[in-house]
N, C-alpha and C positions, 0 to 999 in steps of 0.2 A: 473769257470776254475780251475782243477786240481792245485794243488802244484807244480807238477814235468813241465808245460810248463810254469811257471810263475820266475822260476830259471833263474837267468842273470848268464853267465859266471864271474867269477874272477880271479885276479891274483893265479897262483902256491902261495900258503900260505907259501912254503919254500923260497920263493924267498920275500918276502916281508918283509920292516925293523921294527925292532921289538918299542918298544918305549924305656935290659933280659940276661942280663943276667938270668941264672938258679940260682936257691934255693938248696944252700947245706942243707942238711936233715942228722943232725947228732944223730947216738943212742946211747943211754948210759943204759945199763944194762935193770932196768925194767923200763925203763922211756922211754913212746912213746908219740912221738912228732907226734902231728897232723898239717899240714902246708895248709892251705886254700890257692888256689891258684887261683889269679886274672884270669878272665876269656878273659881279654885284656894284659896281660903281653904279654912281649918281649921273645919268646923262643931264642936261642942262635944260632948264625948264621954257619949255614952247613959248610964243608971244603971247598967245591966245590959247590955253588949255583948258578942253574938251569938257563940257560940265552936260553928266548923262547922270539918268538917274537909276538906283539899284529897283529895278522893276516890281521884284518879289524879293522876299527875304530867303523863301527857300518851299520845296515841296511838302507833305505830306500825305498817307494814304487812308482812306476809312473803310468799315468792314466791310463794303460790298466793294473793294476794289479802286475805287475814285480818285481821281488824285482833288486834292486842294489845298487853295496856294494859301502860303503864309504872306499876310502881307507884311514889309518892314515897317518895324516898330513893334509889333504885338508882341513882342518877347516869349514867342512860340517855343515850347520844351520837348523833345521826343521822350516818350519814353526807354528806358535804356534797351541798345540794341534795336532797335528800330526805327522807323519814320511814321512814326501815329504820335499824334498829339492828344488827342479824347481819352481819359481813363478808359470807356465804354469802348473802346472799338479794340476789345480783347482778342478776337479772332485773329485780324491783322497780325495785331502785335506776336502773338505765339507763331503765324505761322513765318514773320520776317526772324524770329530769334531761331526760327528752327533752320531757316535757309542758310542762316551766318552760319549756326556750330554743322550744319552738314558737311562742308567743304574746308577751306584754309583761307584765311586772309591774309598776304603778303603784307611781312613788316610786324608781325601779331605782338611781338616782343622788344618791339623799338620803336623810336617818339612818333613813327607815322604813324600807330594801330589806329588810333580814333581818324584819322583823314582818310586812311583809307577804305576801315569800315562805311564812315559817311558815303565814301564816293559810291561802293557796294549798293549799299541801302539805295542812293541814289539814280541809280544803273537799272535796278531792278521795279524802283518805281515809275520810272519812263518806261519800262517795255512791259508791253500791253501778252497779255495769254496767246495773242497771234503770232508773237514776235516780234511787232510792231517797235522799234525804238527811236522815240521824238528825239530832237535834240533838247527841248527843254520846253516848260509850260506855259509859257508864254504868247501871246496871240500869233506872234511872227513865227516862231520858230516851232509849233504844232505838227511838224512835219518830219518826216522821213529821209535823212540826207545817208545817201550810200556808205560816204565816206564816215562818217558817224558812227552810225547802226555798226560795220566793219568793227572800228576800233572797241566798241562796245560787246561785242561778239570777242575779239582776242583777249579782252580782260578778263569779260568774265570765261576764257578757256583757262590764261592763266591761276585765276581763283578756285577753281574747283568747281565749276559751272558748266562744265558743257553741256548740258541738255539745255541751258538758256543760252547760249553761245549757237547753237544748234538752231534752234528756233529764229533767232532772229538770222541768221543764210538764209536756212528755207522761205524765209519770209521775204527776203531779197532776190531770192530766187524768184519769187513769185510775181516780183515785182521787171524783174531785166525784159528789152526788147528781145526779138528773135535774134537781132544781130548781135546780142549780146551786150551790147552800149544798156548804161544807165543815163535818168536823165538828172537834175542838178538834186531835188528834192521829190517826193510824192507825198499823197496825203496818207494818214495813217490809216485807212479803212481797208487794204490790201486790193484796193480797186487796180492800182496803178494808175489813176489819173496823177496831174500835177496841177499846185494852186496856183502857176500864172506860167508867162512867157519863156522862162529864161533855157536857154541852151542846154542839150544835155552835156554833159562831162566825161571825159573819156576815164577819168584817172578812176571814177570808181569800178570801171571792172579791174583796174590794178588792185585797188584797197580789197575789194570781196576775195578774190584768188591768194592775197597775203593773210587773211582772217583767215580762210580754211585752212591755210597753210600752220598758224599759228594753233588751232583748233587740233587740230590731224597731231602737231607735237605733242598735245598735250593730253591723249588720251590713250588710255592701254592698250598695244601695240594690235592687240586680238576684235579692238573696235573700229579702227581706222577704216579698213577697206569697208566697211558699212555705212558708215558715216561721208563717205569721199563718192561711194555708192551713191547715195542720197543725193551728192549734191553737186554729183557729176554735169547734170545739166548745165547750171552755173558755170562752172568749170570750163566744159566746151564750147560755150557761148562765149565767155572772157576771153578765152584763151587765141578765138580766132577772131574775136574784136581788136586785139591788140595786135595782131599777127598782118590783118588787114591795114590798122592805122600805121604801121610802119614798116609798109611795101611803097619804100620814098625812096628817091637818090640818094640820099644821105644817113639812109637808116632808122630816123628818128621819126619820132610819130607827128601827125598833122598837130597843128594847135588847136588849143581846148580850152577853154575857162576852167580856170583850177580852184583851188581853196579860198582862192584872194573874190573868188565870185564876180569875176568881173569878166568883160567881153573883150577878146584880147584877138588880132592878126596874127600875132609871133607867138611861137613856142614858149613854154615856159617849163623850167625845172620842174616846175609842180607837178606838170602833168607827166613829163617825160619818166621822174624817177620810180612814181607808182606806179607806171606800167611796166618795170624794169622790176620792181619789188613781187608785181604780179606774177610776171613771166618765172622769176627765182623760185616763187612758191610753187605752181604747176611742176617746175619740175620734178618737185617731191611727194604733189598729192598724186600724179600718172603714176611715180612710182609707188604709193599704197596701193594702187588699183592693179598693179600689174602690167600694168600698160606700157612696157619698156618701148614700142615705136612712137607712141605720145611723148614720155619722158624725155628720150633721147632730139626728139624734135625741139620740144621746150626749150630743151638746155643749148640747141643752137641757136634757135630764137632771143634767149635772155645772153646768151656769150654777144651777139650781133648787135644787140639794142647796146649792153654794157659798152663795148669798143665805142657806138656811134655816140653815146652820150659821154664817155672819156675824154673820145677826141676834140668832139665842138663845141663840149659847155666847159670841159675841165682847161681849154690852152686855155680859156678866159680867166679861171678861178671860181668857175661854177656858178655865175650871177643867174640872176632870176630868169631873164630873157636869151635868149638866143642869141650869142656876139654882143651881149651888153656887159653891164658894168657892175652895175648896182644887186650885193647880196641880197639871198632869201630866206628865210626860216627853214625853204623845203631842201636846203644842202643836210638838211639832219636825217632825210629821207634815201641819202647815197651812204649813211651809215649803218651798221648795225643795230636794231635790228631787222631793219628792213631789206636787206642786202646781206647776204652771205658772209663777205667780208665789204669793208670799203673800198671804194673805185678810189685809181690813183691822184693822189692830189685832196681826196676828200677833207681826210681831216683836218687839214691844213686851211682848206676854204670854211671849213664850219668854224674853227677854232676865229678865225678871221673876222668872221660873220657878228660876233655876238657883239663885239663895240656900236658899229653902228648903229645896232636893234635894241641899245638899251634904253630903256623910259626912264622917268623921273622917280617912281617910286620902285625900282629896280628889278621889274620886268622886262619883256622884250614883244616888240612890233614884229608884224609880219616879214618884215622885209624892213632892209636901207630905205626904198624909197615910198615906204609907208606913209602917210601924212603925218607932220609935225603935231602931232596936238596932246602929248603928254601920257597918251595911252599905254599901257602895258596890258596884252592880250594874254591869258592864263591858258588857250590853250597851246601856243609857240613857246610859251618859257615852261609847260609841261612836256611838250615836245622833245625842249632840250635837255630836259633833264632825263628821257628816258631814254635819250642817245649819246651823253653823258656816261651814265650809268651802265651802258650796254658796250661800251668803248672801255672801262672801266677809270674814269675818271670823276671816282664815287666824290671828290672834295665839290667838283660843279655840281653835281646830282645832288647831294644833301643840301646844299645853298638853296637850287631854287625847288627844291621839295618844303624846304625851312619855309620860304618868301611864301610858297604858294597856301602852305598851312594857316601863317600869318596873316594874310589878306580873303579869309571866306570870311561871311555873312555872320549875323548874330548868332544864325540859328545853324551856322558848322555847312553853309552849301558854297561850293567852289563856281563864281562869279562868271562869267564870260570877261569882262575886263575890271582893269583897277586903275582909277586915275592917277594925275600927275599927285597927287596929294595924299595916295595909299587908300583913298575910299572904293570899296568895292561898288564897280557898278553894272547894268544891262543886266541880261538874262542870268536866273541863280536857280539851280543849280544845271549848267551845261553840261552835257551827257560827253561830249569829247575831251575838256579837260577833267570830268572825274576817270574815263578811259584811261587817260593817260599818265594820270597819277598812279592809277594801280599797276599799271605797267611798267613804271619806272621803280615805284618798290619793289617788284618781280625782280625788273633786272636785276637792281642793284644789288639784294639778296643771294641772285645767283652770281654775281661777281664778285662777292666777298666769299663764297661756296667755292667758287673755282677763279682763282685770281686770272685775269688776260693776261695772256704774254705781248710782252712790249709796252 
C-alpha cells in the first residue's frame, strides 16, 4: 500500500496545545586570546523566545497499515518493540518485532538502544510499501523531501535494511526530472506532482547519489552491481545534473535553495557540498557497475568541484554564502562522512562553527545567522554529532546524542525543534533527525571498531 492512502487525518497543528551565559573575549594590543568554547554551553537567551507548539506527541501504526497520530497529552504506550498502541492490532505488532530482530540495530548494547530503536520503528512507519518516505505526519510536512527520503534510505542501509533503503531510491527514482534535477518536496502518491510553488533544489541529486553510495557499502559485495543496476538511472541523471550545474567559471555550481528552504541569489555551502558529496559517491557506484570511463570521469568531476569549493568558500572559513562571513551547519557536510576525507581547513571551520549555533537549551541553529529566537533544531545537532562521531571525536558525539535522547516526546519520538526552555516542539517524530541519529550511532560504533588516526 502506497504512503499517501495510509495517511490518517489529524488535528489543525495550529490548533493543537503545545507543551550561558556568553564569554566576554577581551583584546588587548598584540595579544590574541584563543577561547575554546564548550560544545554543550548555554548560549544566552533571545529577547523574545520563540513559543511553538509540540504538534503531535509522536506516531503510531494500526493492522491495516495506517499511521495515527498521538496526540500530546494521551500518555500513549507502544507496545514493546514496536509502534502500535492497540492491544488488538497484533499483526502490526509481530510483524514490526520481526523487522527489528531481522537485521542490527546500532548501539544495541549501549545507552542509545532504545533511541535508536524508536527512531527505527520511526523510519519504517513513515515509508509507505511504495517507498514513499514523509518527512513526518503532520499536515505540512505529508510530503516527500529528497534530501530526507536520502538520509532515510543511508540508515536504514546502515541498520540492516537494505531492501527498504532500496525501495525508497527507486521510489525517488521514480520521482527525478529527465535532467536529473529534483524539485524541493513531492506528494507521496509517486505521482511526482509538488504541493505548491517553491524551486527545485539542486543538492538533492547530490544527497540521492551519496545514499546509493552509502547503500552500495553496505551490502554483500556479490549484490552491488544489481542493485547500482537498478538504479543506474538515477545515477546518470544526477550525475549530469551536477556535471551541467558546474560548467561555471569558477567551477562551482549555479545557486539553489538549500536545506535553510529559502530563495537565495548566492551560492550556498549547502548546496555546493552535496553536490561534491554526490559526485564522491558516483565515483564508487561506476565503479560497482564496471564502468571504469564513468568512474574515472567522476573522480575528475568531484577532484574539480573539491578544489573550486576549497578555494572560494575555504579562504573565507567555509561560511554559508559565497565570500560571506557568517557560519553554517552545512560545514559538517565538507566532513566525513560525506566526503572521503575532509577539504582543507574543514575541520577547523566546523569545530569554529558550533559557538555561534548554540541555543539556550544546548542545541544548535541552522547557521550563525539563523534568527535569534532560542531555537535548537534536532536535526543540525544530529547532524553534528554524526560528523563528530565519523571524525572520531566520540566526547562531541555522545553529548549531543545524550541532549538529543533527553529532549524527545513523552511517547520517545525525536521533535523537529526544542525551545529555549528544553520543551520539545513542531513536528514529532521527523524522519531526518531520527536518520541521523542512527547514523551517528553507526558511526561512532565504527570508530570505537577502528580508532581514526589523528
Amino acid at each position: 500500500m502506497g504512503l499517501a492512502a495510509r495517511l490518517s487525518p489529524d488535528t489543525d497543528p495550529r490548533r493543537l496545545p503545545g507543551r550561558t551565559a556568553a564569554t566576554a573575549i577581551a583584546a588587548l594590543c598584540v595579544v590574541v586570546l584563543v577561547v575554546s568554547v564548550s560544545a554543550f554551553a548555554r548560549s544566552p537567551l533571545p529577547v523574545e523566545p520563540a513559543r511553538i507548539s509540540l504538534y503531535l506527541d509522536g506516531i503510531a501504526v494500526d493492522d491495516h497499515g495506517r499511521l495515527v497520530a498521538i496526540p500530546v497529552g494521551s500518555g500513549a504506550t507502544y507496545l514493546e518493540g514496536t509502534r502500535v498502541v492497540d492491544q488488538g492490532a497484533t499483526t502490526r505488532a509481530a510483524a514490526d518485532r520481526a523487522w527489528l530482530a531481522s537485521a542490527r540495530i546500532p548501539g544495541t548494547q549501549g545507552p542509545y538502544a532504545d533511541l535508536v530503536e524508536g527512531a527505527l520503528l520511526d523510519l519504517r512507519a513513515l515509508t509507505g510499501d511504495d517507498g514513499a518516505l514523509i518527512a513526518a505526519n503532520s499536515r505540512r510536512w505529508r510530503y516527500v523531501w529528497p534530501r530526507d527520503a536520502s538520509f532515510g534510505a543511508a540508515a536504514l542501509a546502515v541498520a540492516g535494511h537494505p531492501d527498504d533503503a532500496r525501495r525508497i531510491l527507486v521510489h525517488l527514482q521514480g520521482l527525478q526530472a529527465a535532467s536529473g534535477a529534483f524539485e524541493a518536496r513531492y506528494l507521496p502518491d509517486g505521482s511526482g506532482a509538488t504541493p505548491d510553488d517553491r524551486r527545485a533544489q539542486s543538492d538533492g541529486a547530490g544527497w540521492a547519489l551519496w545514499a546509493i553510495g552509502v547503500l552500495l557499502d553496505n551490502l554483500p559485495e556479490r549484490k552491488r552491481a544489481v542493485v547500482a543496476a537498478e538504479l543506474r538511472p538515477l545515477v546518470d541523471a544526477a550525475n549530469e545534473h551536477i556535471a551541467e550545474q558546474t560548467t561555471t567559471r569558477n567551477g562551482l555550481p549555479l545557486p539553489s535553495s538549500d536545506y535553510w528552504e529559502t530563495s537565495t541569489d548566492v551560492l550556498t555551502l549547502g548546496t555546493a557540498a552535496p553536490l561534491l558529496a554526490g559526485l564522491e559517491s558516483a565515483v564508487g557506484i561506476y565503479g560497482a557497475l564496471g564502468q571504469v570511463r564513468d568512474a574515472r570521469r567522476a573522480r575528475l568531476d568531484a577532484d574539480h568541484l573539491r578544489a573550486a569549493v576549497t578555494e572560494h568558500f575555504g579562504r573565507d572559513g567555509y561560511p554559508r554564502h559565497l565570500h560571506g562571513r557568517q557560519s553554517d551547519a552545512a560545514t559538517a557536510f565538507l566532513l566525513p562522512p560525506f566526503q572521503p576525507s575532509a577539504l582543507d581547513g574543514a575541520p577547523a571551520a566546523w569545530a569554529a562553527s558550533i559557538g555561534p549555533m548554540l541555543r539556550p537549551a544546548g542545541g544548535l541553529a541552522p547557521g550563525a545567522s539563523w534568527r535569534d529566537d532560542g531555537v535548537s533544531w534536532t536535526p543540525q545537532t544530529a547532524l553534528y554529532a554524526l560528523a563528530a562521531a565519523s571524525t572520531g571525536d566520540l566526547g562531541r558525539a555522545e553529548g549531543w546524542l545524550t541532549w538529543l535522547d533527553e529532549h524527545r516526546t513523552a511517547s520517545g519520538a525525536l521533535p523537529e525543534k526544542v525551545l529555549a526552555d528544553g520543551s520539545p516542539a513542531a513536528v514529532a517524530p521527523l524522519a531526518w533527525t531520527a536518520a541521523l541519529v542512527i547514523l551517528a550511532v553507526d558511526a561512532m560504533e565504527d570508530a570505537r571498531r577502528t580508532p581514526i588516526a589523528g
